[in-house]
C-alpha positions as CSV (number, residue, x, y, z in Angstrom):
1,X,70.5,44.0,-38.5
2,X,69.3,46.0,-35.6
3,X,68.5,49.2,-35.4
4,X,67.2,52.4,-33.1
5,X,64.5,54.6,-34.0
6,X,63.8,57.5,-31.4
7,X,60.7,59.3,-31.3
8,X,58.7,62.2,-29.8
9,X,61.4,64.9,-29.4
10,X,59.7,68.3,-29.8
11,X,59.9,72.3,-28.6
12,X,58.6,73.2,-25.3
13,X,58.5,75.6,-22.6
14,X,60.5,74.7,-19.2
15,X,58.6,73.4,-17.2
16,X,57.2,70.6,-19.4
17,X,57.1,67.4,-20.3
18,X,58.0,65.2,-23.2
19,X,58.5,61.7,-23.5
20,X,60.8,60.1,-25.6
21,X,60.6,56.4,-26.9
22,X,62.9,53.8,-29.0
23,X,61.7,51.3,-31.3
24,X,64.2,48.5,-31.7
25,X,64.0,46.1,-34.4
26,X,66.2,43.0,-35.3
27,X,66.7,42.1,-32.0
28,X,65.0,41.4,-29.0
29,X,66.2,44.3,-26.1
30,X,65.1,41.7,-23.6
31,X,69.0,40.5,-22.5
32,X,71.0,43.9,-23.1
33,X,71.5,46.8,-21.4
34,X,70.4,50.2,-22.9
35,X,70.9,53.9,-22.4
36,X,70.0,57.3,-23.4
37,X,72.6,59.9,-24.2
38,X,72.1,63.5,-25.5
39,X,74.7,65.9,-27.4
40,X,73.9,69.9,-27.4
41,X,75.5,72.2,-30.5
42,X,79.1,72.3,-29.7
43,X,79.7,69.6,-27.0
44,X,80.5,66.3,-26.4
45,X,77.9,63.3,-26.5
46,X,76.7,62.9,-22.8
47,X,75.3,60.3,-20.7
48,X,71.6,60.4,-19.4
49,X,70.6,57.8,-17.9
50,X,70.7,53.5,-18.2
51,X,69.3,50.5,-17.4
52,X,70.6,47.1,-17.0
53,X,68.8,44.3,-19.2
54,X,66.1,43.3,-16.3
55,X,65.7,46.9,-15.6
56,X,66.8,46.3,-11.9
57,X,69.4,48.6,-12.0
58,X,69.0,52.7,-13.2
59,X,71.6,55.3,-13.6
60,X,70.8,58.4,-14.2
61,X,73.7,61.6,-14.8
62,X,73.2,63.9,-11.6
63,X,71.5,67.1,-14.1
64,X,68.5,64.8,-14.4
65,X,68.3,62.7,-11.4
66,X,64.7,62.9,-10.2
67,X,63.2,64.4,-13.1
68,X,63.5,61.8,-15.8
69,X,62.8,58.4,-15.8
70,X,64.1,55.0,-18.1
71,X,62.3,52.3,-18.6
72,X,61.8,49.3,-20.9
73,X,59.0,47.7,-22.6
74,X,60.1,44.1,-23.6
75,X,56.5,43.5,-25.0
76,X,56.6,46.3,-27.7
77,X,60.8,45.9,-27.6
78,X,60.8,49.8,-26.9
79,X,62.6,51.9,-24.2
80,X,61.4,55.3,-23.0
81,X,62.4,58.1,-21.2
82,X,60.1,60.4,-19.5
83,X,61.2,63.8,-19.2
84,X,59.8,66.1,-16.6
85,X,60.1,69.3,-15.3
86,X,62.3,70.5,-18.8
87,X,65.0,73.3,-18.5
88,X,66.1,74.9,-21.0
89,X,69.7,73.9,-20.8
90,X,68.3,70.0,-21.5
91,X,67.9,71.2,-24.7
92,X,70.1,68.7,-27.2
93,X,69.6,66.0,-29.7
94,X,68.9,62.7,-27.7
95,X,70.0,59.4,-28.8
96,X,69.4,55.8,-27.6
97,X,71.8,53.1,-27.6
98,X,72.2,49.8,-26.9
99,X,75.5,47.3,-25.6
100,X,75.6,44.7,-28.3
101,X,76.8,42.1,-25.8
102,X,74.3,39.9,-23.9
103,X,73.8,40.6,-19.7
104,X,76.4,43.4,-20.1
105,X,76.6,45.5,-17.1
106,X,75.0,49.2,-18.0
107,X,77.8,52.0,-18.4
108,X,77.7,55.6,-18.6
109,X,80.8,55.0,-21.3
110,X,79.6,56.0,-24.9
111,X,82.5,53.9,-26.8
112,X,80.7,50.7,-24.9
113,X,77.6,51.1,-27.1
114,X,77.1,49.2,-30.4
115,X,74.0,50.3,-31.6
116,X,72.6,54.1,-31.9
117,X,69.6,55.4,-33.0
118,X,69.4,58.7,-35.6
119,X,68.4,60.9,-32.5
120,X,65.4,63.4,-31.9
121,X,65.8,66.8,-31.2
122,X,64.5,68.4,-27.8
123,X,64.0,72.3,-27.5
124,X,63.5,73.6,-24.1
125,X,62.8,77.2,-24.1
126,X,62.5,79.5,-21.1
């Protein structure tokens, strides 16, 4: 059975930094594609950012280009995102996911994800 545990959401002024981590268990994340989504009261789920399963190909969504970065580590099976440079209107509850197929290209489409984690909530205020 696999499953998603985020950590390390939090409150913070704008301006800083937090940095958000997924635990995977029953699976190793080392053939499948990942990404981190985020939904604020009263909107839709939205994409943040992917990676493909070798990490050689990142999207990010355009509102955090530059200021936060994906990443995988295969040896602990975890996947990260560092957040920089905070605003408050990045202020939702963040969730990882992962594509349940093997060597799947990375999408920015949340119905292509299989797996989700419980989220974490992040609190940006100004």
């Amino acid at each position: 059975q696999v499953q998603l545990v985020e950590s390390g959401g939090g409150s913070v002024q704008a301006g800083d930094s937090l940095r958000l981590s997924c635990l995977v268990s029953g699976r190793s994340l080392t053939s499948y594609a990942m990404a981190w989504f985020r939904q604020a009261p009263g909107k839709e789920r939205e994409f943040v950012a992917t990676l493909n399963w070798s990490s050689s190909r990142v999207y990010y969504a355009d509102s955090v280009q530059g200021r936060f970065t994906i990443s995988k580590d295969v040896s602990k099976n975890t996947m990260a995102l560092q957040m920089n440079s905070l605003k408050p209107e990045d202020t939702a509850v963040y969730y990882c996911a992962m594509i349940g197929r093997a060597w799947y290209e990375p999408t920015r489409d949340v119905s292509e994800y299989d797996y989700w984690g419980q989220g974490t909530q992040v609190t940006v205020s100004s």
